[in-house]
matplotlib code that plots the C-alpha trace (Angstrom):
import matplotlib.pyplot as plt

x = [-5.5, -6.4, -4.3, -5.2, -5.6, -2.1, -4.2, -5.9, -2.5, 0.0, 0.5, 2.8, 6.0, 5.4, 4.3, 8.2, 10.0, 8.2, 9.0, 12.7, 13.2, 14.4, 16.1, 13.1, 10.8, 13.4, 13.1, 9.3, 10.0, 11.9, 8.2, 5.9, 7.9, 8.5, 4.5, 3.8, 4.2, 1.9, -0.8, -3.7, -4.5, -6.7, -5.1, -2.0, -4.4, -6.1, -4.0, -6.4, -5.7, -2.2, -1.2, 0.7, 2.5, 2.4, 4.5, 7.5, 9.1, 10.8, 14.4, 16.1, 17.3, 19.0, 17.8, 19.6, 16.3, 16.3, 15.1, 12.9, 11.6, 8.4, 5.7, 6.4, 9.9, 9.1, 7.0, 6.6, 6.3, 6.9, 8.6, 5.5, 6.8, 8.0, 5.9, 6.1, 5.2, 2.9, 2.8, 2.0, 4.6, 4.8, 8.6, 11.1, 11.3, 8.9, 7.2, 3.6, 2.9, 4.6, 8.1, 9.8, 7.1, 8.2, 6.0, 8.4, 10.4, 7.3, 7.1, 4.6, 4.6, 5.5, 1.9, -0.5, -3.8, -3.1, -6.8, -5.3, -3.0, -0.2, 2.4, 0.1, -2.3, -5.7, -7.6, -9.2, -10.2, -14.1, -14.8, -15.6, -12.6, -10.4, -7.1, -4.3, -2.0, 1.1, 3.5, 6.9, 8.5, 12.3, 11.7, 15.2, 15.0, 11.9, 9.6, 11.0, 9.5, 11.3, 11.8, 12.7, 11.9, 9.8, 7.1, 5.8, 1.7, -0.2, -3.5, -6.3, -9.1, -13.0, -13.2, -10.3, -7.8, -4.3, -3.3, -0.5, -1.1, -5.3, -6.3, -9.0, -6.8, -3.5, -2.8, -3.4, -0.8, -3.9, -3.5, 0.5, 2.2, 5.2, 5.3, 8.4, 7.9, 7.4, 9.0, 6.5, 7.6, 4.3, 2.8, -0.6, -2.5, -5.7, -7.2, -10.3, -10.9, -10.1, -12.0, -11.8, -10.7, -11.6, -8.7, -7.5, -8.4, -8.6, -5.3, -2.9, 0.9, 4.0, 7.5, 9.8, 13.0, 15.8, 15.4, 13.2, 16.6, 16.4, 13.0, 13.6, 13.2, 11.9, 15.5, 16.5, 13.9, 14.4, 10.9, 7.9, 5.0, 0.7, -1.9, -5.3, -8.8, -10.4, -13.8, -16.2, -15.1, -15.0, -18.8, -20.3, -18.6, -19.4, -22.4, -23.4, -21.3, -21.7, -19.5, -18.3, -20.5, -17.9, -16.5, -19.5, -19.2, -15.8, -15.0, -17.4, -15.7, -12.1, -10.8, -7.7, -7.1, -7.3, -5.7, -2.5, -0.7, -2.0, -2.9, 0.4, -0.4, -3.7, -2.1, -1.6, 0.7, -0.5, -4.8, -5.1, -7.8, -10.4, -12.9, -15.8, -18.5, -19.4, -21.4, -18.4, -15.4, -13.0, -9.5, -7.0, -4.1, -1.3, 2.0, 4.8, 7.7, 11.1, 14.7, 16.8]
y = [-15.3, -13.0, -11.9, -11.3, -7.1, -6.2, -3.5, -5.9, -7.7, -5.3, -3.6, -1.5, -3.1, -2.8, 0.5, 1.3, -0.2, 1.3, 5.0, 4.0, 3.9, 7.5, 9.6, 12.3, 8.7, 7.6, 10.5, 9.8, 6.4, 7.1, 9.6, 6.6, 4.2, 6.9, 6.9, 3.3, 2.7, 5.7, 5.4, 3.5, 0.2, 1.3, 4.6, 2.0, -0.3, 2.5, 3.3, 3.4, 1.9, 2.9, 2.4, 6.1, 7.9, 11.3, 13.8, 16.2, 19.3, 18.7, 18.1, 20.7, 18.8, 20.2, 19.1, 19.3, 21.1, 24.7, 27.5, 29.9, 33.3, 33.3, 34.5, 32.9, 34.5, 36.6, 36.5, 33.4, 29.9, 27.2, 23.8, 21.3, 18.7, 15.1, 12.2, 8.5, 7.3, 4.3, 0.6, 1.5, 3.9, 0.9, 2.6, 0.4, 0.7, -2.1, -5.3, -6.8, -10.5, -11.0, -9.2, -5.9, -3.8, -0.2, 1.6, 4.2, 1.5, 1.2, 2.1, 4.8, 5.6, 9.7, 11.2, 13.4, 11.2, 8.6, 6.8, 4.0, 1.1, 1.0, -1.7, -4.2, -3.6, -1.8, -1.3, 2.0, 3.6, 5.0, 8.3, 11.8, 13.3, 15.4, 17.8, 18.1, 20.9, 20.9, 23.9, 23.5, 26.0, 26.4, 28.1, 29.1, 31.9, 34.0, 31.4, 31.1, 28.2, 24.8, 23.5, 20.2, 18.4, 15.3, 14.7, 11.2, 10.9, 8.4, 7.8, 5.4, 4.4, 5.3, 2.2, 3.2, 0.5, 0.9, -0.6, -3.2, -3.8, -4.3, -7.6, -6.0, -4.1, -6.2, -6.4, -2.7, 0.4, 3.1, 6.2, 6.8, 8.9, 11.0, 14.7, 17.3, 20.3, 22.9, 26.5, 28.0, 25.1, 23.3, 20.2, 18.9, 15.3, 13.9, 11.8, 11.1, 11.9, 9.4, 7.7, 7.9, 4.7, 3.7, 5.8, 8.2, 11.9, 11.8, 12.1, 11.8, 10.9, 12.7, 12.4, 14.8, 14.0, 16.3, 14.9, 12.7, 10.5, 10.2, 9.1, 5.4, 5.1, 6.1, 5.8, 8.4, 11.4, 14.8, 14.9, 12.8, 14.6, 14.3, 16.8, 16.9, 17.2, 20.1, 18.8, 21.3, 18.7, 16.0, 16.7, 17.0, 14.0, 11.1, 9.9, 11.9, 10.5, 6.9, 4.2, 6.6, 4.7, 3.3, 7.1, 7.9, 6.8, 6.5, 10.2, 10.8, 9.8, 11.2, 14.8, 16.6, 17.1, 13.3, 12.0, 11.0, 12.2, 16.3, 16.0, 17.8, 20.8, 20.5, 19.9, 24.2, 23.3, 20.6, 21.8, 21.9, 24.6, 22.6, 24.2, 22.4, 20.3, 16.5, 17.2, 18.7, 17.2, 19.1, 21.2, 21.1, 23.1, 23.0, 25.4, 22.9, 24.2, 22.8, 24.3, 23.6]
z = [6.6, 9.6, 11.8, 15.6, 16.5, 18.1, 19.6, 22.5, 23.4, 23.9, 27.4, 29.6, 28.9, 24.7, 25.3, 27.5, 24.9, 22.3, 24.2, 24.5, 20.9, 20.9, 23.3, 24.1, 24.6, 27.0, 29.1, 28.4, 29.7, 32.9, 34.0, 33.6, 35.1, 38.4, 38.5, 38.1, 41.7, 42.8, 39.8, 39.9, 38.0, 36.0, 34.3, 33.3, 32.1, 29.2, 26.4, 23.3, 20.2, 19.7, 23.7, 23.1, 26.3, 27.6, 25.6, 27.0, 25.8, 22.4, 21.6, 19.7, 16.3, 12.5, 9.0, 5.8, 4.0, 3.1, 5.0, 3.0, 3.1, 2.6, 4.6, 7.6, 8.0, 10.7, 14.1, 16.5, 17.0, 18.9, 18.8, 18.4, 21.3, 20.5, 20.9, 20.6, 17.3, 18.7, 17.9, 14.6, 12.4, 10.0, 9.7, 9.9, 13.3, 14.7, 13.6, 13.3, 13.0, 9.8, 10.8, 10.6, 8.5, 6.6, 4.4, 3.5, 1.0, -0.7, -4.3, -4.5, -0.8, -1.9, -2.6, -2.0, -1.9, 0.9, 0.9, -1.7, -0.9, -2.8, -4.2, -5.2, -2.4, -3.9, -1.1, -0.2, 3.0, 3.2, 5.7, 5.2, 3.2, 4.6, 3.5, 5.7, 5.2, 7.3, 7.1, 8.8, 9.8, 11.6, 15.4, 15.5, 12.4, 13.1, 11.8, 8.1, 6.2, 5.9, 2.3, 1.5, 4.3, 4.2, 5.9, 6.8, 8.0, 9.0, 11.0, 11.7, 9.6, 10.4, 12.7, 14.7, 12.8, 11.5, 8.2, 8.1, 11.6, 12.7, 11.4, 9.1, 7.0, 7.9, 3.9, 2.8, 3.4, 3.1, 5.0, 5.2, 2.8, 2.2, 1.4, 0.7, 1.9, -0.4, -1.2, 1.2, 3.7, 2.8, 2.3, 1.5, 2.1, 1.1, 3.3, 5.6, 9.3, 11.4, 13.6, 17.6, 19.0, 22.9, 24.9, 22.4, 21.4, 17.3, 16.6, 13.4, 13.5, 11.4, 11.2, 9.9, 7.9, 6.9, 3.2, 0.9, 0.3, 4.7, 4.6, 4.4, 8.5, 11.3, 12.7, 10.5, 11.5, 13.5, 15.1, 15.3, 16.8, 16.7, 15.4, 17.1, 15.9, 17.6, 19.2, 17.1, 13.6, 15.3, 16.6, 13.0, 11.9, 14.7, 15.2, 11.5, 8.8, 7.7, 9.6, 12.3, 14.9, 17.6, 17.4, 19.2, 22.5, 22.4, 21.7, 24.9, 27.1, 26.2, 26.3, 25.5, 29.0, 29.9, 26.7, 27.7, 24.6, 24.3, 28.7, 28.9, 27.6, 26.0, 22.6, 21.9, 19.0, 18.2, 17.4, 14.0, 12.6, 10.5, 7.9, 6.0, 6.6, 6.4, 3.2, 1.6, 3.2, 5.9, 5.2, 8.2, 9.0, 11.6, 11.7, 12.7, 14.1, 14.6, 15.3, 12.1]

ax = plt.figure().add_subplot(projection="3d")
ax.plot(x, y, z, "-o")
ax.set_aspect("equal")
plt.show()
């Protein structure tokens, strides 16, 4: 059975009650309903794919996980700021047309490959692959790694879609997984690189929990935040690799600066550095900081 795209009925007020979920979103909240009255139809009208609002310094928040000292221990860093986690965390925390929908009860969800369904779905998702290494590390102690933490990621498919929410891949759970930070505050996905949906800047999505045993909801996390694609990646892959064609035109006409996630502050924690090619797949990297 298919199920209608949530992405081409939901508007400003999802979005708002979406943001008011947690307490940095509220705040969120409270700055787009102070411009509605001043902004023009059109800007409220574009969201992108996942509808997702501007983002605001972060909050300052504890975990339970270890703090290293590794190689990270000294110099700086800065607290990567909070963002809404969209209309599609798939974490307990919203529904799609079936009812409340969380991926992070799923057996199998904790991996390290994240381009298979899992618990009885068997679908998997096609694009150029693509490593994600995330390194989290605690702002509030010269920059010493984060152990123990887990780290939830999740992003679109090559066509822009989300699983357990777009109506072409309603049934699979494909690109979300769960991580634990390692001894060097590390963690490690493979994937592929998203598409660019009409709206949005290539993005991903993470949240961070204190513990594996915490990472049953999106309730339950200390930060969620999005990494960015730098442009230079994101070049050699649309209009290149196989089924990246709608990325095309909609990656042309968005920018960091008019993204209305990274517009803030043109994502400077949040630009991952990417190596590779389309031939031989990409490796990203991004230095995540919180205050544990």
């Amino acid at each position: 059975m298919q199920h209608p795209d949530p992405r081409h009925d939901h508007g400003l007020a999802r979005d708002l009650e979406t943001l008011i979920r947690r307490s940095a979103d509220r705040r969120r909240a409270l700055r787009w309903l102070g411009v509605i009255g001043t902004a023009p139809l059109g800007l409220l009208a574009c969201g992108g794919g996942d509808a997702e609002a501007t983002a605001t310094t972060a909050t300052t928040t504890s975990g339970s996980g270890s703090t290293g000292s590794g190689s990270s221990a000294t110099g700086s860093c800065s607290v990567v700021p909070s963002e809404t986690a969209g209309p599609y965390p798939g974490d307990g925390t919203n529904t799609n047309s079936s009812g409340i929908v969380n991926v992070l009860t799923l057996s199998g969800i904790v991996r390290s490959d994240i381009r298979t369904s899992v618990a009885g779905a068997s679908g998997t998702a096609p694009g150029v692959p693509l490593t994600v290494t995330l390194k989290l590390v605690n702002t509030a102690s010269s920059c010493a790694d984060l152990a123990g933490y887990a780290i939830y990621l999740w992003h679109c498919t090559r066509d822009g879609n989300y699983s357990l929410y777009s109506s072409s891949v309603f049934n699979e759970n494909f690109l979300r997984g769960v991580q634990v930070t390692d001894a060097t505050g590390e963690v490690t996905f493979t994937t592929i690189f998203p598409g660019c949906y009409s709206g949005r800047w290539p993005h991903m999505h993470f949240e961070i929990y204190p513990s594996l045993a915490t990472a049953t909801s999106g309730n339950n996390d200390v930060k969620t935040s999005q990494l960015a694609l730098p442009a230079a990646a994101c070049n050699q892959v649309y209009g290149v690799a196989s089924g990246y064609g709608t990325s095309v035109s909609n990656f042309a006409a968005i920018s960091l600066s008019s993204d209305n996630v990274f517009s803030d502050d043109g994502a400077a924690t949040q630009l991952a550095s990417v190596t590779g090619d389309v031939t031989g797949g990409f490796a990203a990297s991004l230095t995540v900081g919180i205050a544990a």
